[in-house]
N, C-alpha and C positions, 0 to 999 in steps of 0.2 A: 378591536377596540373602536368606540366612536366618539366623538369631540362631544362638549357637553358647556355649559355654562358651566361657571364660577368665579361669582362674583364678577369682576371686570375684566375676564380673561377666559380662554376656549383650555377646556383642558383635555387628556384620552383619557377616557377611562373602560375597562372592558365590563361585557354583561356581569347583572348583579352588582354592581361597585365592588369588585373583588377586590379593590386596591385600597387602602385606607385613604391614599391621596391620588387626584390624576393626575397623568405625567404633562408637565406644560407644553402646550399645543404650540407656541411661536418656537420655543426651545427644540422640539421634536423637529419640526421643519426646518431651521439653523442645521440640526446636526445634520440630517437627513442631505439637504440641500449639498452643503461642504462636501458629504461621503458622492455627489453625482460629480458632483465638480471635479472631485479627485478622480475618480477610476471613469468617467466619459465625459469629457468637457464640451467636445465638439458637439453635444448635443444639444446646446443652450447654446442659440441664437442674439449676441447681443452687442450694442455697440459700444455699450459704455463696458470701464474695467475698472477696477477685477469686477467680473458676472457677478451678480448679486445672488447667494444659499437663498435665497427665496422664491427668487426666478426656476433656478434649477431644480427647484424640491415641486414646482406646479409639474416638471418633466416625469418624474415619479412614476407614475406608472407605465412610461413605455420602455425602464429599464429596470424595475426591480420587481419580482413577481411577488415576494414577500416579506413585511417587515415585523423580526420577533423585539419585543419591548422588554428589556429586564428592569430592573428598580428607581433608575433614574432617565433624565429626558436623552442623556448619552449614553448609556447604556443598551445600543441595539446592535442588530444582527442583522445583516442583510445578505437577502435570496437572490442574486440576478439572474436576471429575464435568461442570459446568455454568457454562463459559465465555463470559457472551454476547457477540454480535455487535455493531458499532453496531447505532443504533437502524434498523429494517425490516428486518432482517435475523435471520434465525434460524440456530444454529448446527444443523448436519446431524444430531447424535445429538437435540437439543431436538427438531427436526422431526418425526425419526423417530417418537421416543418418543410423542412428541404424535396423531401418524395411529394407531400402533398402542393407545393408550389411547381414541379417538374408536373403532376397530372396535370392542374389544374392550365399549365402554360400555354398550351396549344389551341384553347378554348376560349380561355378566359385570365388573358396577361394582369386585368388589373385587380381579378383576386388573388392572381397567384403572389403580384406585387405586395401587396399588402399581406399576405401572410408571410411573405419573407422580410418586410418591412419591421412586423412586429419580433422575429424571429433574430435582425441584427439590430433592436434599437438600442444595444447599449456596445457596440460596436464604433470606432473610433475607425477607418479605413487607412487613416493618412498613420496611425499608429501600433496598430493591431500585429501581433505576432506573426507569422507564419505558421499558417493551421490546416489540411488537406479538405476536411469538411468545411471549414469558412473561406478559404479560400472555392469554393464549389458553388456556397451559396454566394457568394458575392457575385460570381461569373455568371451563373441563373438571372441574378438579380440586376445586371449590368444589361443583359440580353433585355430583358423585360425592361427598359428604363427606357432602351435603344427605341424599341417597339413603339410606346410610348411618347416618344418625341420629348423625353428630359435628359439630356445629351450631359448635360452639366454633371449630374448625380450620377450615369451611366461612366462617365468618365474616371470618376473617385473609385466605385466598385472593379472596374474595370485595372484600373488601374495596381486596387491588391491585388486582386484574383492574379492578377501578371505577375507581381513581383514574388508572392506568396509559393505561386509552382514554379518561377524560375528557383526563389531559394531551396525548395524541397526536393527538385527533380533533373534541375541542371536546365542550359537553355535552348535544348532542342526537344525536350519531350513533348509529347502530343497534349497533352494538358498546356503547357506552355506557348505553343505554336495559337492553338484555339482560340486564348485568353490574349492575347498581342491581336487575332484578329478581329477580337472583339472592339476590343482598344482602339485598334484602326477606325474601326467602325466608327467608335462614335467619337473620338475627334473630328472625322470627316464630318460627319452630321451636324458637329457644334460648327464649324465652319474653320474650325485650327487645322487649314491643309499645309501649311509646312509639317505639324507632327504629324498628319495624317502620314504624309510621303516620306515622313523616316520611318515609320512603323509598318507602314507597305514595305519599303524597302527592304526594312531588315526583314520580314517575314519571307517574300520572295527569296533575299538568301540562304533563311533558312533552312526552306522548303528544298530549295535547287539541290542541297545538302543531303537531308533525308529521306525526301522521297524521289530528287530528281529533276533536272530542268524541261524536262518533257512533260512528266506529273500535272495530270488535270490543276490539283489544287495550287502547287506553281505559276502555272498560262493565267488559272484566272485570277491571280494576285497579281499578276503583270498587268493585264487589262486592268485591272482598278488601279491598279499604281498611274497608269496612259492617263487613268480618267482624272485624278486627282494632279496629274504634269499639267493637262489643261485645268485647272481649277487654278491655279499657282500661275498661267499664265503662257506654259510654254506649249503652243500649239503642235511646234513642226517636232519638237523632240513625244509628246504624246501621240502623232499619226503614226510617226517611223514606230515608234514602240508596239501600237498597237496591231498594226500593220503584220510587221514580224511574228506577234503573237500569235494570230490569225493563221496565218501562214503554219509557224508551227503547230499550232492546236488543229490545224484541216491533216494533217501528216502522220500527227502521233493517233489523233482519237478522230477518225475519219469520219461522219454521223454524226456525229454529238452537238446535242442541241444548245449547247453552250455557243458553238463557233457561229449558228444563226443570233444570239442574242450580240456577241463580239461584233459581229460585221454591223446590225441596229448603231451599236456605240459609235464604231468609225464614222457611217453617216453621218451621224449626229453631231461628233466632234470636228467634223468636218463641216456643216454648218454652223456653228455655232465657232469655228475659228474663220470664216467666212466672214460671218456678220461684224466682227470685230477686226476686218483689214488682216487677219495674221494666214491669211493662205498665200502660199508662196509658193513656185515650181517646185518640184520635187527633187531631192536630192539623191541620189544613189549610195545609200549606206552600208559599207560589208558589217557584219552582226557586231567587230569589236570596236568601229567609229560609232553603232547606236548605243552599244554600251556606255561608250565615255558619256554620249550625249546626256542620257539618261541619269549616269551619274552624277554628272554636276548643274544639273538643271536649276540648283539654287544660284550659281554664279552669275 
């Protein structure tokens, strides 16, 4: 259908004037409007309240793929963009959209963005069910936001993608472990290093758990935990930590080119607690006084 004059007012009418009258065009966007505001509110940006059904209904096309018109201006039916499935199940354009944003990522983050942009625009994060496929794309999408340098919106997706496979999977599964360190990620990058250093933390426990406190992927959550203890301020409890990691990461994965990037960081944290007065003699700490250290480094 297409808006049409009459008289003082926009009406739809579809090809041919198939309808003896068109259905009133302000009325149509009223309903339309309401039905965004109900099922995705967070998509309309506003400051004043309640959001005005007109504001919401200009949002229209990035959450409804189709709108069917029956006899009056409230009388419709609406397609969204992003209908899910029950839970395990993914719908066919999500799926889609999902594989084609996963190629496209390695190459080219800010197509891949935007096709998965288009893919959740009528998605709600802070609201959204527990779903394995949007929970997927969210994580995709959180990674790409990371990349991107928008910490803010990396954070929200981020944020499902976590809660979404801890509810589905329990909270050591590898999906879950992943998505927390996504999380981490981009806390850290927005600059919130207290969350950043609970979400390191808890990951590193995780880790020690599942795979091991030897476990590569363990050491190097420890290291970024050292780097984010200096970010928050505590120089001497990030040397000792990182220190030890060093230590153990030269022991378990003898070679590995991670313990050349590890020992870069100690440098560096070690000028850069330098600069700021906080180098102090060295303490001699057995593994379980750097523990406590570490743990209460917010006190």
């Amino acid at each position: 259908m297409t808006s049409t004059p009459d008289g003082d007012r926009l009406v739809y009418q579809c090809p041919g004037n198939c309808r003896p009258r068109g259905l009133d065009a302000a009325a149509v966007a009223n309903t339309v409007g309401r039905a965004v505001l109900r099922h995705t509110p967070a998509i309309v940006t506003a400051t004043g309240h309640p959001k005005s059904a007109n504001l919401a209904a200009a949002h229209v096309g990035r959450v409804l793929a189709r709108i069917t018109a029956g006899h009056t201006a409230t009388d419709l039916r609406f397609t969204w963009r992003v209908a899910l499935a029950p839970a395990g199940h993914a719908t066919p354009a999500l799926s889609e959209r999902l594989r084609s944003a996963r190629t496209l990522a390695a190459t080219d983050p800010v197509r891949a963005r935007e096709v998965l942009r288009d893919a959740l625009a009528g998605v709600d994060p802070a609201a959204a069910d527990a779903n394995p496929a949007l929970a997927d794309a969210a994580h995709l999408q959180a990674e790409l936001l990371i990349r991107l340098g928008n910490s803010a919106a990396a954070i929200r997706w981020a944020s499902y993608a976590h809660h979404s496979h801890s509810h589905l999977h329990g909270p050591s599964a590898r999906p879950v472990l992943t998505t927390l360190h996504t999380l981490a990620t981009a806390h850290r990058q927005a600059g919130h290093h207290q969350r950043a250093y609970h979400a390191y933390r808890h990951l590193a426990d995780q880790l020690t758990v599942t795979v091991g406190p030897d476990a590569h992927p363990t050491l190097a959550t420890q290291a970024t935990l050292a780097l984010v203890l200096r970010d928050l301020g505590h120089c001497g409890a990030a040397r000792h930590l990182l220190a030890d990691t060093i230590t153990t990461h030269r022991r378990a994965h003898p070679h590995h080119p991670a313990t050349a990037r590890m020992l870069q960081h100690l440098h560096e944290l070690w000028r850069h607690c330098a600069d700021r007065g906080h180098n102090h003699p060295d303490i001699e700490f057995d593994a379980a006084e750097n523990q406590r250290q570490h743990s209460h480094a917010e006190d």
